[in-house]
GUFI-561288 format. One record per atom (N, C-alpha, C): z, x, y negated. Coordinates in steps of 0.05 Angstrom, whole numbers, plus 5000, padded with zeros to 4 digits. Atoms other than C-alpha are relative to their C-alpha. Layout:
ZXY;...
This chain:
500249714996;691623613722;500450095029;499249914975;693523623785;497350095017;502349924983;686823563823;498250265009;502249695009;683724193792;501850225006;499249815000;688824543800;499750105037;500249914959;688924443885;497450095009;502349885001;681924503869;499250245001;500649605008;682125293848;501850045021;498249824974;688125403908;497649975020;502350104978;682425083957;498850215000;502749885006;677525573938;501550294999;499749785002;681726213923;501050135026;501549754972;680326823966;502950125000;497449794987;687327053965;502049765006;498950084991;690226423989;500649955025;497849964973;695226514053;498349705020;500150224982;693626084116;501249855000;499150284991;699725644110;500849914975;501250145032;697525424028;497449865012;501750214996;691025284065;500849735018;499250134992;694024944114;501849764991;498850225019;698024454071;498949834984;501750195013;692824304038;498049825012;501250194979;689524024095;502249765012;498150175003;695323494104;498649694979;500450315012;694522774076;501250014974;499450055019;698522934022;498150134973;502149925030;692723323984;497549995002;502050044993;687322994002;496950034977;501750015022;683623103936;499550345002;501449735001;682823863956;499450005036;500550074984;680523644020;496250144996;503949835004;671723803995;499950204992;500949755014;673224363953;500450195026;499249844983;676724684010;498250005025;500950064971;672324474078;497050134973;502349925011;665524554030;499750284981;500849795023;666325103978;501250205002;498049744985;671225644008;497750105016;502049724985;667926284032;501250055021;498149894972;672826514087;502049905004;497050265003;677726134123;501350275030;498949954980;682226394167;501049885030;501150214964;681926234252;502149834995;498550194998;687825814248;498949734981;501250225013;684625464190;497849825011;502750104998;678125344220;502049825027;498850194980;681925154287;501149644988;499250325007;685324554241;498649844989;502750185007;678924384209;498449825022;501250054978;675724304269;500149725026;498750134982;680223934304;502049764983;498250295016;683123434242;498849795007;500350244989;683322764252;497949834975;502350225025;679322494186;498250165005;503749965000;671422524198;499750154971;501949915023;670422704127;501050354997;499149685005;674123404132;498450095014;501549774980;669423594192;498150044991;502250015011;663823324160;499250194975;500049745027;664923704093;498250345016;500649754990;665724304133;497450175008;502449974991;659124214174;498150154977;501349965030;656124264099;499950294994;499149755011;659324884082;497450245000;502049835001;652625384064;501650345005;498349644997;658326024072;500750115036;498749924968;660725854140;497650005016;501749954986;656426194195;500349775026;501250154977;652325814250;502449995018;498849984986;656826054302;502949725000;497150105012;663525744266;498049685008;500150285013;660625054250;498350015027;500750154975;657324964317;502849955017;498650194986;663824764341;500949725003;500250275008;662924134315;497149875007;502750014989;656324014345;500249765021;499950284982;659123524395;502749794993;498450314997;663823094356;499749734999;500050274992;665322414368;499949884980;500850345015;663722084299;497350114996;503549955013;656221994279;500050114976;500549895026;657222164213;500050314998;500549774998;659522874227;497650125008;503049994993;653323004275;497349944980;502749975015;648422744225;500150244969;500249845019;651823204166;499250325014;500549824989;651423704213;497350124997;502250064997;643723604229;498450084961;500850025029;642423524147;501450244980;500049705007;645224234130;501749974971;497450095019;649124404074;498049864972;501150085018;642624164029;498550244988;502549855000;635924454005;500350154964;498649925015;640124773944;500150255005;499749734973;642425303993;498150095008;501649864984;639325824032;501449995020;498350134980;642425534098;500850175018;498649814980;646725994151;497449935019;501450164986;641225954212;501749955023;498050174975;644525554274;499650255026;500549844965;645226004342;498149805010;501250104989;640825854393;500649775022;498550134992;646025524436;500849724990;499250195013;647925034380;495949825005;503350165009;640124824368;499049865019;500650084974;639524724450;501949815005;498650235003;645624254448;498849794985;500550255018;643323864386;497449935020;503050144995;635923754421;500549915025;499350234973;639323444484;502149854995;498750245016;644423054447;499249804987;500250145030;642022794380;497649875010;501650194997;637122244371;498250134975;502149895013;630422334340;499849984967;499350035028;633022174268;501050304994;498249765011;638022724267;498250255001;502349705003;632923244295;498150084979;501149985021;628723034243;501050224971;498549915020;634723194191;499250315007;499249765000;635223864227;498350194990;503149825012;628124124225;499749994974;500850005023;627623934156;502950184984;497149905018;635124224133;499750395004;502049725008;631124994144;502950235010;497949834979;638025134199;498250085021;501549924970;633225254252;497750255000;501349855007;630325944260;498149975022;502950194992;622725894273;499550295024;500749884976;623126404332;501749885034;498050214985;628325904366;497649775009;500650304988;624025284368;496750175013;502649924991;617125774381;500650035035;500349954981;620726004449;500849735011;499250234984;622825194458;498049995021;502750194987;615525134487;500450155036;500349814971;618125674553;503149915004;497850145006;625425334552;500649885025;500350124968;628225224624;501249674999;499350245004;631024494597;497249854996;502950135001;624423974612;500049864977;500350165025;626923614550;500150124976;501249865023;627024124503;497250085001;501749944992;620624374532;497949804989;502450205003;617023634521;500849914979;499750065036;619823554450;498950144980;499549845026;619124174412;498050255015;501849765000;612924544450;497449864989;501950125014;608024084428;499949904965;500349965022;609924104359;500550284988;500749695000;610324844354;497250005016;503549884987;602324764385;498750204982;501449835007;599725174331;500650284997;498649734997;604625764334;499250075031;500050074975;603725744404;497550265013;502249854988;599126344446;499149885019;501050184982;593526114487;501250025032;499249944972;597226344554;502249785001;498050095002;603125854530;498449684997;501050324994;598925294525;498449835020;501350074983;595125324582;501549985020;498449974994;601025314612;501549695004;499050275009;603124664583;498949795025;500750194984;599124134623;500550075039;499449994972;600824484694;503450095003;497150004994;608424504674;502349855028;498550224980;612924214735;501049744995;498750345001;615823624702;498449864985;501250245001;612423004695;500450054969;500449995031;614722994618;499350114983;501549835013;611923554595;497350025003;502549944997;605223464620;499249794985;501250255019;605622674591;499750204960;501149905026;606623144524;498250134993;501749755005;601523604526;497649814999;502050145000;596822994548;500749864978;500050165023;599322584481;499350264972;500649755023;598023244441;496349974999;501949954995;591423264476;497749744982;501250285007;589822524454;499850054965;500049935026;591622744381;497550114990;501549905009;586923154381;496749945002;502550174992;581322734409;499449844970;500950175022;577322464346;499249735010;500250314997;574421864388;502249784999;497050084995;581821734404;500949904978;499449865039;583321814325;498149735000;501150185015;578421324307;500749685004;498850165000;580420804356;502349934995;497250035018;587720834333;500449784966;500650155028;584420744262;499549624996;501550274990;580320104286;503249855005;497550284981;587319774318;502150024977;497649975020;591419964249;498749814973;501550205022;591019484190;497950154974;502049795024;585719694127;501550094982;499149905016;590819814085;502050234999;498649774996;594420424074;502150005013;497350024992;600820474117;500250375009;499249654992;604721204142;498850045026;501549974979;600921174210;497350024994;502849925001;594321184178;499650124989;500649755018;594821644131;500550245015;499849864981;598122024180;497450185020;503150024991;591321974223;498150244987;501149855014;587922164168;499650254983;499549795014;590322734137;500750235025;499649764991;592623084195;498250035030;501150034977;588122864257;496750085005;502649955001;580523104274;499249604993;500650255011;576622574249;496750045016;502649944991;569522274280;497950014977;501350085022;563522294232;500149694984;499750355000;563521524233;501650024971;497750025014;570221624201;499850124973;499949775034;568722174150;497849884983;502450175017;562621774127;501949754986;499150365014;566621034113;501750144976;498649925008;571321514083;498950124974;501949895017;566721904035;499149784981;501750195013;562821224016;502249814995;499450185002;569320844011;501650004974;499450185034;573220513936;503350175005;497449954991;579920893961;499550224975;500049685027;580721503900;502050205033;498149764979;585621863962;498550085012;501449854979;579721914003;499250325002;500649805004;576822473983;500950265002;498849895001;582322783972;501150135035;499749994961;583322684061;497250234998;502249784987;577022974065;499750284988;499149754999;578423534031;502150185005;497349884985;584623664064;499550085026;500350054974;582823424131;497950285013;501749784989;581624034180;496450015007;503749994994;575423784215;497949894987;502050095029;571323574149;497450175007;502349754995;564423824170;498850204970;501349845022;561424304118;498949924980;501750205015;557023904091;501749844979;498450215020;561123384065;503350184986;498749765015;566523994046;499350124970;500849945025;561124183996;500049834981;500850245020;560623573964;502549874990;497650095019;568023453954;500950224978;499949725013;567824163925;498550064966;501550065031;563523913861;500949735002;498950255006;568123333865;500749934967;500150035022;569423043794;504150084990;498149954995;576923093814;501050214997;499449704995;580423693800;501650025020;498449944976;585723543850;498750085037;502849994980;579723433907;499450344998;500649695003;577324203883;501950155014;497649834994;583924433887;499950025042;499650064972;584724183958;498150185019;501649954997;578524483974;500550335002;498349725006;581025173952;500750215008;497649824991;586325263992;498749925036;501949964966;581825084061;499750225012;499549674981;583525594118;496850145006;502449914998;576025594126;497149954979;500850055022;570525534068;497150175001;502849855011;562925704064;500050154980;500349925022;560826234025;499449954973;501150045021;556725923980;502049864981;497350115016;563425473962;501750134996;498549785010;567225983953;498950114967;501249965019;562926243902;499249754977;499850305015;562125523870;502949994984;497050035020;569325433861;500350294989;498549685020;571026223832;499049904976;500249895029;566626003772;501149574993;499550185009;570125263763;501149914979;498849975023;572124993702;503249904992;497550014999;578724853721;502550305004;499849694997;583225513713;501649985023;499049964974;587425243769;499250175033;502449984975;581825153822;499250355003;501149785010;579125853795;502750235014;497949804992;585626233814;501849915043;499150044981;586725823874;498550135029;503449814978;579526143903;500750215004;500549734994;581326783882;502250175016;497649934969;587626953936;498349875023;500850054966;583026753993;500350315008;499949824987;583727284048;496950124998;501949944994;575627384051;498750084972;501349775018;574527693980;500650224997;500349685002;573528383960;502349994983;498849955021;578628623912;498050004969;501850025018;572428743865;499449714995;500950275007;570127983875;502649874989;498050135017;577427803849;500750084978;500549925032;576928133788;499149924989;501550105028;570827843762;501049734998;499850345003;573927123770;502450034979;497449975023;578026943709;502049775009;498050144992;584426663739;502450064980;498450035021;591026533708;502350015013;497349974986;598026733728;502349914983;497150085021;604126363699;501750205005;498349815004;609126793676;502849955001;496650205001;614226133669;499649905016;499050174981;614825853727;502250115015;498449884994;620425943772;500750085032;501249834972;621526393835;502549995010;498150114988;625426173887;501050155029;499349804959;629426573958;498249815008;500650134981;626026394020;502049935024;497449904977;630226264079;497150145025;501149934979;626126684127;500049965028;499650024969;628426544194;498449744996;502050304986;624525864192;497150104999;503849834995;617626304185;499250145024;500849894982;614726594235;498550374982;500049685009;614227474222;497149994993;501850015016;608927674172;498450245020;501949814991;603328164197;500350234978;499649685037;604628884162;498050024992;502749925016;597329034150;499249784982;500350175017;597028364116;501450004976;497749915021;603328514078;498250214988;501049785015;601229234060;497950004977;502949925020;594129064033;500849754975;499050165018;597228513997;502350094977;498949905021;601828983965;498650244986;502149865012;596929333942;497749964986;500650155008;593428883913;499550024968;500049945031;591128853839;499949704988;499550275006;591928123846;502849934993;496750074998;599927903819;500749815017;498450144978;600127343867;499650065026;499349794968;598627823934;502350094997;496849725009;603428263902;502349795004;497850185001;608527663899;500149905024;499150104966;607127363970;501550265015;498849774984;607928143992;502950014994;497149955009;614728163959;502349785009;497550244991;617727593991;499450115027;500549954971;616327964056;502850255009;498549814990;623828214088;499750165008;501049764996;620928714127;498150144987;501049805010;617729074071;500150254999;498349715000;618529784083;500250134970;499149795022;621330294035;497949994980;501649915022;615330554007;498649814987;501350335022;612529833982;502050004987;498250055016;619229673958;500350184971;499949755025;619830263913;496749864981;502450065016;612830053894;500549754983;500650345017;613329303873;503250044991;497850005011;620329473845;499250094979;501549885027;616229813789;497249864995;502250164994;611129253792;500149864963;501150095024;608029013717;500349735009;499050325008;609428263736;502949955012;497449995002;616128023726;500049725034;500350164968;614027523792;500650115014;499149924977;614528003842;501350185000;498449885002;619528413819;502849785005;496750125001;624427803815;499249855035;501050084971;620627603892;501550195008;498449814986;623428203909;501950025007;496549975004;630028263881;501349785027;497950194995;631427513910;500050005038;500450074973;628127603986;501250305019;499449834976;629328324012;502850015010;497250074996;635028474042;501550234991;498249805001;636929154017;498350064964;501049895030;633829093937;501250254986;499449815008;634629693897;502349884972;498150085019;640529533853;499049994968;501249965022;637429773793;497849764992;501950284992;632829203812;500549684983;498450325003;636928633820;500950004965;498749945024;640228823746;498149944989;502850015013;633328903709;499749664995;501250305007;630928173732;502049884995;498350155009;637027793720;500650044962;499749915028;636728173649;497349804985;501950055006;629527903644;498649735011;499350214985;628927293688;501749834981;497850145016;631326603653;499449805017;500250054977;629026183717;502349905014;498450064984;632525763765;500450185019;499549844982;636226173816;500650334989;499349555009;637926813765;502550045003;498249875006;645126733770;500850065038;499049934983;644326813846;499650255007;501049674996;641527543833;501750105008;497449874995;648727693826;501749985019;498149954983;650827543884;498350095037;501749864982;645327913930;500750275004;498249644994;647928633964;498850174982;500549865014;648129113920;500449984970;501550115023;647728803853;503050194980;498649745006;650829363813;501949904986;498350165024;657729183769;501350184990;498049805009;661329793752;498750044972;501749965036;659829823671;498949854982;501950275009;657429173664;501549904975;498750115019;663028963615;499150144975;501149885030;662029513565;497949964993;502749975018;655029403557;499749764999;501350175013;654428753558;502849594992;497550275014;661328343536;500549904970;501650155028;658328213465;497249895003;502950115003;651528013488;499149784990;500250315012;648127393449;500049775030;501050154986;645527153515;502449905022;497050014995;652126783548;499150065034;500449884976;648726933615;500150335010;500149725001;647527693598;503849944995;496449884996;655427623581;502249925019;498150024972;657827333640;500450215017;499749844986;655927893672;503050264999;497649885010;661828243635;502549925022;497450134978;666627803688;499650115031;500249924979;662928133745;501250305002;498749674995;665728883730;502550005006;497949984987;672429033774;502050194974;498449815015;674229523722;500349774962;498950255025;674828913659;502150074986;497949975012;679229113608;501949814992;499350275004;685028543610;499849894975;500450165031;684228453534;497149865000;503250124996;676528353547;500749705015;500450244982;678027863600;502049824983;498050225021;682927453553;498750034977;502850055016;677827453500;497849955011;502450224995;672827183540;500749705013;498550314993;676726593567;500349794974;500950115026;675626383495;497549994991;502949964996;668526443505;499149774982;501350245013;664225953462;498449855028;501250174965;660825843537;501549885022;498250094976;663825463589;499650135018;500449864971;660325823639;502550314993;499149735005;663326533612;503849915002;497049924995;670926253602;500249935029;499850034970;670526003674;501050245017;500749804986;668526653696;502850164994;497749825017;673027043654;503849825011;496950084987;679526513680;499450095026;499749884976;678126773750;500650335009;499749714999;678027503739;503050175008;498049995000;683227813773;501750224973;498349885025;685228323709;499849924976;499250265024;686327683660;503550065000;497149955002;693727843637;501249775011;498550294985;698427513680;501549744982;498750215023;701227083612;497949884995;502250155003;695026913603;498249775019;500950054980;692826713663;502149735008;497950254997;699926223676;498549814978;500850315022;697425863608;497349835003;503650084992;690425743635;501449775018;498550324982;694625243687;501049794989;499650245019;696124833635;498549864972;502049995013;689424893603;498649675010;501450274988;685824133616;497550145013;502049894995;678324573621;499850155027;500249804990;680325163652;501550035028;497750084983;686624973693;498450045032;500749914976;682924983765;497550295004;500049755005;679525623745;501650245007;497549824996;685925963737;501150005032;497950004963;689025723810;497350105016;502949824980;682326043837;499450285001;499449764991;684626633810;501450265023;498349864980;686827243864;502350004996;498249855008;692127483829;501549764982;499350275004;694926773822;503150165012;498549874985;701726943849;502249785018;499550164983;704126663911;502449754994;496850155014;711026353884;498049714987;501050245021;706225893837;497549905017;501150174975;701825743894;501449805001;498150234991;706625443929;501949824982;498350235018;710125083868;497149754996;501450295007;703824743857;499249785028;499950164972;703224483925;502649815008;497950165008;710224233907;500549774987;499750075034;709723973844;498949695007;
């Protein structure tokens, strides 16, 4: 019993600096993750002893932590074990919607860390994508020749022409290995000097590099089933052979085909009437139809699938007139890209908050930043989707009343919400700690107006027991006995 219980002190929001502090000590090393990883707010003295303990795995935790801001956890940015640095780098996990790193921290890691960790970073979705766009103007030559040539396509033409008459020698070798990338003769001999069989360098090649005809022909005519699939991915696919993967037998080949930034008319019109309903819906969100031409195509909108936050800062800012006409839209998946757009103004919001698909109403709820409360409530009511119980904890998300209406509900999700109202009647909250749901007594042992007799017996509950020490209204005396005990 013990573990769970240091478990809920770790974690509760009304525990004193020198409870946390004790618990950072060797002697309770088993609330050592809950506390560095799953605690919302620490206090400076705390963070100072996190920071600065002597076991790697407390810093490391910490780094993890999806609550604690960039700022905080870049003080660990240059410690001395590897393991910290690479948890650092690898974020708290693609679970989260990740704090984004200052720009300070992101300019340390890219003249520190080795090209593994950077990897981790870019991919851990800490790095906001107006950070690494201005790497390419970046008075450091080594951020400059790392991270402007892979931001090339964000990139304005004044910033790239820019690139090859940079002052240092290393940035111009990058701009000339960018340049070589993009050379198809270059591309082919690469191919020629790599073995025939598939490896991550040739596919590489192939999927993401201009290609010469030579190449798109052996490719077309050759026994591989992926080919096709390259050439209808692959940007520079001449037209020709575009159309012909486009009445491919493949539906995945179609698909691919589809979603091509650029697309002859006549293929366009090919695929809208395909007999795949995928392909068919994947045509009809291109930018270059009418609203009328997306009506007559019979596409298909799932209704179950599930809709996920974005972290925005790794995007680069949406175009409003793109937004706008997209929320306006009589298409549901415009309407759903528009709704994941933070800067939606007012009068959209009001609009797609009264939107007939339950897609971009719950796009809404989960991306803006100021949802209409009434909102958030609705889709979590209607919403059964991964990511509904984080409705409730998006600004705004209304709780005053929630118990009365819904602390009999069948649905044990609709009656959790009963543990979110401040006003909980303590008999309610001690009848739901008997919940037939685990999730609901959980909720219901944390509540701080659970009768305080009730609440002591929950510490000697096997289930519930670190629940209860997670409660606020835990009372300090029995803190500190269990830190005793």
């Amino acid at each position: 019993m013990t573990a769970p219980l240091l478990h809920g002190v770790a974690v509760n929001p009304a525990a004193p600096t020198d409870v946390l502090l004790r618990l950072l000590t060797s002697r309770h090393k088993e609330a050592w993750s809950p506390l560095c990883r799953q605690r919302r707010d620490f206090p400076d003295a705390v963070v100072d002893a996190i920071v600065t303990h002597p076991e790697p795995r407390v810093r490391a935790d910490f780094v993890r932590n999806p609550y604690v801001d960039g700022e905080v956890r870049g003080r660990l940015v240059d410690d001395p074990e590897w393991i910290v640095r690479a948890h650092f780098a690898g974020g708290p996990g693609h679970e989260w919607l990740p704090q984004p790193l200052p720009d300070w921290v992101v300019d340390r890691m890219y003249t520190t860390y080795g090209n593994e960790e950077l990897g981790q970073l870019i991919a851990s979705r800490q790095v906001p994508y107006r950070t690494l766009l201005g790497h390419a103007a970046h008075p450091m030559a080594s951020i400059r020749s790392t991270t402007a040539v892979q931001m090339w396509a964000g990139l304005s033409e004044e910033r790239r022409a820019a690139l090859p008459a940079d002052p240092h020698p290393a940035v111009r070798a990058a701009f000339e290995r960018r340049m070589r990338e993009e050379d198809a003769e270059e591309n082919e001999r690469q191919l020629n000097r790599l073995p025939p069989h598939n490896s991550h360098a040739r596919s590489h090649i192939l999927v993401n590099r201009p290609l010469t005809r030579a190449v798109v022909d052996s490719l077309l005519h050759g026994t591989d089933e992926e080919d096709h699939w390259v050439l209808a991915h692959n940007h520079s696919t001449p037209p020709d052979v575009v159309a012909l993967m486009a009445a491919s037998p493949d539906t995945g080949v179609r698909l691919e085909v589809a979603g091509r930034a650029v697309l002859a008319r006549e293929v366009v019109e090919l695929l809208a009437h395909d007999r795949d309903p995928g392909v068919r819906t994947a045509v009809s969100v291109r930018p270059e139809l009418t609203e009328a031409e997306r009506a007559a195509i019979d596409y298909v909108v799932d209704q179950d699938e599930d809709f996920l936050p974005i972290p925005h800062h790794t995007r680069p800012p949406r175009d409003p007139a793109v937004t706008t006409s997209r929320a306006n839209s009589a298409h549901p998946l415009l309407r759903r890209h528009a709704a994941t757009d933070p800067a939606l103004p007012a009068a959209l919001v009001a609009l797609l908050a009264e939107d007939d698909d339950l897609g971009v109403r719950v796009l809404l709820a989960q991306n803006h930043p100021a949802p209409p409360p009434e909102l958030l409530l609705r889709c979590h009511l209607e919403y059964t989707g991964r990511e509904r119980d984080r409705l409730t904890t998006r600004p705004g998300f209304p709780v005053t009343g929630l118990a009365a209406r819904f602390a009999d509900a069948e649905d044990p999700s609709v009656r959790r919400l009963a543990t979110l109202d401040p006003e909980l009647q303590p008999a309610c909250a001690d009848a739901l700690t008997r919940d037939p749901d685990p999730g609901v007594r959980a909720a219901a042992a944390r509540h701080p107006r659970l009768p305080p007799r009730r609440l002591l017996a929950l510490l000697d509950d096997e289930e519930l027991a670190g629940d209860g020490a997670a409660n606020p209204v835990l009372p300090l005396a029995v803190m500190y006995g269990l830190l005793d005990a």
